[in-house]
N, CA, C and O atoms as a DFTB+ gen file, in Angstrom:
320 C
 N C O
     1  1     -18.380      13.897       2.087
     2  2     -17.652      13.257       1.012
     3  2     -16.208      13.738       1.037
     4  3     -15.906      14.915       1.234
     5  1     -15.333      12.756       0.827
     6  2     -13.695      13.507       0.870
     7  2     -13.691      14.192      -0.354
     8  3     -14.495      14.198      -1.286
     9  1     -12.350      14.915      -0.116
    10  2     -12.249      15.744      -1.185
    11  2     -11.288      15.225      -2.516
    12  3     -10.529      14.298      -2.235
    13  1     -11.258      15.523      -3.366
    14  2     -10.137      14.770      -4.136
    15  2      -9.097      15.356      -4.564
    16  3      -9.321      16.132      -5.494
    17  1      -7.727      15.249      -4.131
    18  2      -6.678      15.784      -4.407
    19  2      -6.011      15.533      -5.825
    20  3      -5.959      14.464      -6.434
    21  1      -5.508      16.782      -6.209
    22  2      -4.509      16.064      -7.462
    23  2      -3.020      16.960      -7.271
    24  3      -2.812      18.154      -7.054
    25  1      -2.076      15.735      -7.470
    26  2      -0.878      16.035      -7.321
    27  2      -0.367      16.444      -8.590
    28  3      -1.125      16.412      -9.560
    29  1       1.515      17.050      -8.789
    30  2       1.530      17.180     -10.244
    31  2       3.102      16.553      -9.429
    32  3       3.594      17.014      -8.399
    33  1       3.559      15.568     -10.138
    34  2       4.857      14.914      -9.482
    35  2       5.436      14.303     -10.828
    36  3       4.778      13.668     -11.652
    37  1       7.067      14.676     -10.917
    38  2       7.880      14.114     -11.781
    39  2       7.503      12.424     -11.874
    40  3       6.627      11.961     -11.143
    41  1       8.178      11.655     -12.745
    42  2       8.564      10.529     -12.723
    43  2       9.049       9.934     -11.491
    44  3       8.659       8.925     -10.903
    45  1       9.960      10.741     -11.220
    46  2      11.316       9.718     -10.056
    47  2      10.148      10.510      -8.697
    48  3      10.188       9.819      -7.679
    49  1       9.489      11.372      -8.597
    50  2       8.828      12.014      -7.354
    51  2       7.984      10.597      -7.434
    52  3       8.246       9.815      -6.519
    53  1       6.902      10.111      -8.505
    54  2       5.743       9.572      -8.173
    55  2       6.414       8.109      -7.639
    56  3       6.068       7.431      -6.672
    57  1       7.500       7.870      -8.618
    58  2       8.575       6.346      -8.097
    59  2       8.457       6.483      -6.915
    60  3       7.611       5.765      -6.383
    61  1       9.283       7.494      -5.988
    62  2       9.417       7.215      -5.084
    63  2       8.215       6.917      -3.569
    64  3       8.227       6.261      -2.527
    65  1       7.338       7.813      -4.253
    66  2       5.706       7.688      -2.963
    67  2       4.791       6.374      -3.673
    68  3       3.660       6.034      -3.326
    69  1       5.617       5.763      -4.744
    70  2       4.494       5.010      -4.695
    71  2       5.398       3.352      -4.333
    72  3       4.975       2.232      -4.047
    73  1       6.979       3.999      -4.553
    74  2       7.674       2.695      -3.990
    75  2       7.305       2.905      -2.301
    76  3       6.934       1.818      -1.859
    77  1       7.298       3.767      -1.443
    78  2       6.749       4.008       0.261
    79  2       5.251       3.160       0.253
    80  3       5.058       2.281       1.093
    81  1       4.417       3.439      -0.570
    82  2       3.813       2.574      -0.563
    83  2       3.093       1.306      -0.505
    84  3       2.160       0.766       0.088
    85  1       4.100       1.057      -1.535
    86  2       3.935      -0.699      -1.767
    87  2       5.012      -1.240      -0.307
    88  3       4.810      -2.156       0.491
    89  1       5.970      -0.422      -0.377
    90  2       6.771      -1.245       1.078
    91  2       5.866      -1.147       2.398
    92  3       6.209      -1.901       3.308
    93  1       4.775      -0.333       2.622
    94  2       3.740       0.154       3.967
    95  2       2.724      -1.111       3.438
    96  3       2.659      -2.017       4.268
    97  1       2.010      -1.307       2.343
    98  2       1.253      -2.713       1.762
    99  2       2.348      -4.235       2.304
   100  3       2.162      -5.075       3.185
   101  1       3.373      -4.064       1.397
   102  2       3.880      -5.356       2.301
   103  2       4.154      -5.890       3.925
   104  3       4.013      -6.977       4.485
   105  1       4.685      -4.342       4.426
   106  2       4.197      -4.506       5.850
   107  2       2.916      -4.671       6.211
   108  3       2.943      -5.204       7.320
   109  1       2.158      -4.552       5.975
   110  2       0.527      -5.075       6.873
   111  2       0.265      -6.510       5.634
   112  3      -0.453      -7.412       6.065
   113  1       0.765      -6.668       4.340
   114  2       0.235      -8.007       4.366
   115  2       1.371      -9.269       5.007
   116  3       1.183     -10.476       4.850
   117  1       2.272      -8.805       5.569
   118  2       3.074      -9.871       6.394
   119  2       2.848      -9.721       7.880
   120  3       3.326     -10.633       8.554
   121  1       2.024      -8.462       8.730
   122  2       1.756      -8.446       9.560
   123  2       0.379      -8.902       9.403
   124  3       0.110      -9.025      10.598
   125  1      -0.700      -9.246       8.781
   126  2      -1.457      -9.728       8.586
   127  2      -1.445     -11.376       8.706
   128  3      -2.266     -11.939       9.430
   129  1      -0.510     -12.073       7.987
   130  2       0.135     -13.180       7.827
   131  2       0.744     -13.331       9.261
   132  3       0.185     -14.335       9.701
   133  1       1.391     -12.971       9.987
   134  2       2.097     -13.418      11.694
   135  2       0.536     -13.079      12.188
   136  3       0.391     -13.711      13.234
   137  1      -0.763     -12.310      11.862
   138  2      -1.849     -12.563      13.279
   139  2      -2.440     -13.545      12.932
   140  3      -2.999     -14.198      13.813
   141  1      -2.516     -13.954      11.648
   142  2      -3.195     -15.235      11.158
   143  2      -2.916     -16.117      11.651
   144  3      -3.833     -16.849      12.023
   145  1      -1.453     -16.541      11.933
   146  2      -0.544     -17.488      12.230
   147  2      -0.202     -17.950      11.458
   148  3      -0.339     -19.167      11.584
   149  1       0.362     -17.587      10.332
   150  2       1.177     -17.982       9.442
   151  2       2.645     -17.678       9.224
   152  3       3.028     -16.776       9.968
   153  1       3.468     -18.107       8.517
   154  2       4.556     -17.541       8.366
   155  2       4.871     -16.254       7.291
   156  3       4.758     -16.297       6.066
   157  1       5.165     -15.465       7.861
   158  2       5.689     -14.245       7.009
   159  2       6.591     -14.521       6.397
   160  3       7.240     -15.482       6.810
   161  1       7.130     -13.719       4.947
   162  2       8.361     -13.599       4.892
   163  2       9.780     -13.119       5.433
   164  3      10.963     -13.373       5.210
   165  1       8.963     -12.217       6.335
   166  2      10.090     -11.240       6.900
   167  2       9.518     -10.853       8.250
   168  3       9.427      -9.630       8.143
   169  1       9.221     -11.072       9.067
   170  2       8.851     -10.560      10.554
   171  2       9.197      -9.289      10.949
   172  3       8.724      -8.529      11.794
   173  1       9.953      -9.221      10.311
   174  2      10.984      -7.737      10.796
   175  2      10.577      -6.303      10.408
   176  3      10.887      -5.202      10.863
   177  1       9.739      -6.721       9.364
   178  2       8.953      -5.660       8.723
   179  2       7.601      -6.064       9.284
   180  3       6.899      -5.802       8.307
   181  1       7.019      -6.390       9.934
   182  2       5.393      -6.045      10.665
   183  2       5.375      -5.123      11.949
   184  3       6.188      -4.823      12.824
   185  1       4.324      -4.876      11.707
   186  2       3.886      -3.815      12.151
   187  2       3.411      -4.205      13.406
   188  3       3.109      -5.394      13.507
   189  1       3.239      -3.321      14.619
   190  2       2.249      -3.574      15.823
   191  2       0.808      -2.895      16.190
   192  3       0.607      -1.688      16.326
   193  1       0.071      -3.707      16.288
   194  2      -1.594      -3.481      15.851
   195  2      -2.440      -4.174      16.591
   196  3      -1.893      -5.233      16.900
   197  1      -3.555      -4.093      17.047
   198  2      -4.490      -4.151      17.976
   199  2      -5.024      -6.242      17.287
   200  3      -6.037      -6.925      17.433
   201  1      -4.378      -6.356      16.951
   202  2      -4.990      -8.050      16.183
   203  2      -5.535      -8.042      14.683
   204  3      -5.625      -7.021      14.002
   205  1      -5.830      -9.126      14.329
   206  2      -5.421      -9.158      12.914
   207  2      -6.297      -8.765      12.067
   208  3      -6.281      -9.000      10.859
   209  1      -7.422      -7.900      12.909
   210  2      -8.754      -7.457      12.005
   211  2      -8.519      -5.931      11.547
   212  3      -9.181      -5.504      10.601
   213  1      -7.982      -5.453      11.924
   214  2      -7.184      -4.318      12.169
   215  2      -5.736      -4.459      10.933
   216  3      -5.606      -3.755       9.932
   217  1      -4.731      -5.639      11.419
   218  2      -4.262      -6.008      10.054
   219  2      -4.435      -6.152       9.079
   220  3      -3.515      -5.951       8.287
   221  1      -5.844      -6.622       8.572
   222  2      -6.044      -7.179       8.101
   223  2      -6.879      -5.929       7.322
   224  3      -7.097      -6.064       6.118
   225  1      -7.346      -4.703       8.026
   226  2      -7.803      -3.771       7.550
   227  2      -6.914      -2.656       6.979
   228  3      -7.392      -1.797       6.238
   229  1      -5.868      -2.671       7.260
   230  2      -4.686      -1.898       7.120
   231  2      -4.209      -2.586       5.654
   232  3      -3.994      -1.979       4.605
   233  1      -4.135      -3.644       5.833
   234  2      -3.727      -4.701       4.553
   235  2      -4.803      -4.151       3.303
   236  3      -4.486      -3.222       2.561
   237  1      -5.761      -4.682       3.226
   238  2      -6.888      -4.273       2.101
   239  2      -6.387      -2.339       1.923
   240  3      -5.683      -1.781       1.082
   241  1      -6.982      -1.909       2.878
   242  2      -6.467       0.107       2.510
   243  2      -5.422       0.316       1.988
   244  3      -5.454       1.370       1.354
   245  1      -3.970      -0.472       1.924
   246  2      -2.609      -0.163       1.248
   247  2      -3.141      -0.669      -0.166
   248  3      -3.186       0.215      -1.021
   249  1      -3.690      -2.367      -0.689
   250  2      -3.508      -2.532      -1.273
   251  2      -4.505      -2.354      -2.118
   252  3      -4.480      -2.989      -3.173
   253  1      -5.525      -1.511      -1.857
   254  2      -6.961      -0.967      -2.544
   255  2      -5.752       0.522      -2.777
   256  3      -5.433       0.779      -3.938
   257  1      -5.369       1.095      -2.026
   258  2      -4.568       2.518      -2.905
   259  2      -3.864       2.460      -3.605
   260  3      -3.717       3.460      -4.307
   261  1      -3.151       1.483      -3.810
   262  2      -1.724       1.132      -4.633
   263  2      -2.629       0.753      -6.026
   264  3      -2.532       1.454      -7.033
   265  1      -3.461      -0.359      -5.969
   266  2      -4.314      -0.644      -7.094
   267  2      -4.799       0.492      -7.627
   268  3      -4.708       0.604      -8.849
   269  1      -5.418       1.586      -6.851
   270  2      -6.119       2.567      -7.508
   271  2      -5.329       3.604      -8.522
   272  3      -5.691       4.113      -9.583
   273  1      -3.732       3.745      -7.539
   274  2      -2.743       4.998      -7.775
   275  2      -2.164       4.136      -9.472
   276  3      -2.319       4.643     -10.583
   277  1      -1.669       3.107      -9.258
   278  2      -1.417       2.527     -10.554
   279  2      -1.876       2.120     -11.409
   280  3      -1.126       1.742     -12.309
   281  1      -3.258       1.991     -11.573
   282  2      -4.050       2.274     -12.933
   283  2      -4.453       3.710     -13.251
   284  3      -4.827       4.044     -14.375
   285  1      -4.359       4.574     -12.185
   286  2      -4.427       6.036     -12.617
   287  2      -2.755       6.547     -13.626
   288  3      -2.599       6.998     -14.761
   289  1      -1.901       6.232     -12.653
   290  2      -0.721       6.156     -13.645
   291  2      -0.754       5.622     -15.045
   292  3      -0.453       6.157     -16.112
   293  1      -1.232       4.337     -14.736
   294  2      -1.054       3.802     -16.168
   295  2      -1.791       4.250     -17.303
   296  3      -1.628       4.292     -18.522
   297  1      -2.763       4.608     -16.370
   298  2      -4.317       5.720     -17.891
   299  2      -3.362       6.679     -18.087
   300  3      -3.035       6.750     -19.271
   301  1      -2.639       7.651     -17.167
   302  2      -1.772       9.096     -17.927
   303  2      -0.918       8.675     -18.848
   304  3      -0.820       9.308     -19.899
   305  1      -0.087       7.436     -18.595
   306  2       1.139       6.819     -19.462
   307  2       0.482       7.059     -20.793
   308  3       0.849       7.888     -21.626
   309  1      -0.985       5.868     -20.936
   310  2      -1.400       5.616     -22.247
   311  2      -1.703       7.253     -22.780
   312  3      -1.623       7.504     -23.983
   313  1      -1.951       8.013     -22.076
   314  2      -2.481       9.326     -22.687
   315  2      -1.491       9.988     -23.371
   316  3      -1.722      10.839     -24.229
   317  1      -0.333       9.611     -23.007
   318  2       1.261      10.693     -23.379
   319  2       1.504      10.302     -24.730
   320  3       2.456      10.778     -25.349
């Protein structure tokens, strides 16, 4: 079983790892989008990856952590 970490990070600290975040999520869901064959918004930001199952797995893991990290945020907000 992993272990579970807990961080203790300012405001502008958690801003900033969770803005790295969401920009690493938009890269795999627009590199996801070019293996599909679709049009991205931005090409320039995808990533290079073994095909789009793999993208497409990279895609879901950013945006399953980001979902998770920001309702954990938002439960501490309501707690303050």
């Amino acid at each position: 079983m992993p272990k579970t970490i807990q961080l203790i990070l300012t405001d502008d600290e958690f801003g900033q790892l969770f803005d790295g975040l969401c920009v690493r999520e938009t890269a795999w869901r627009q590199t996801a989008m070019l293996m599909r064959g679709e049009e991205p918004d931005d090409t320039a930001v995808c990533e290079e990856c073994n095909g789009v199952e793999e993208a497409e797995a990279l895609e879901r893991a950013y945006s399953e952590l980001v979902a998770k990290i920001h309702q954990q945020y938002r439960s501490q907000l309501a707690e303050t």
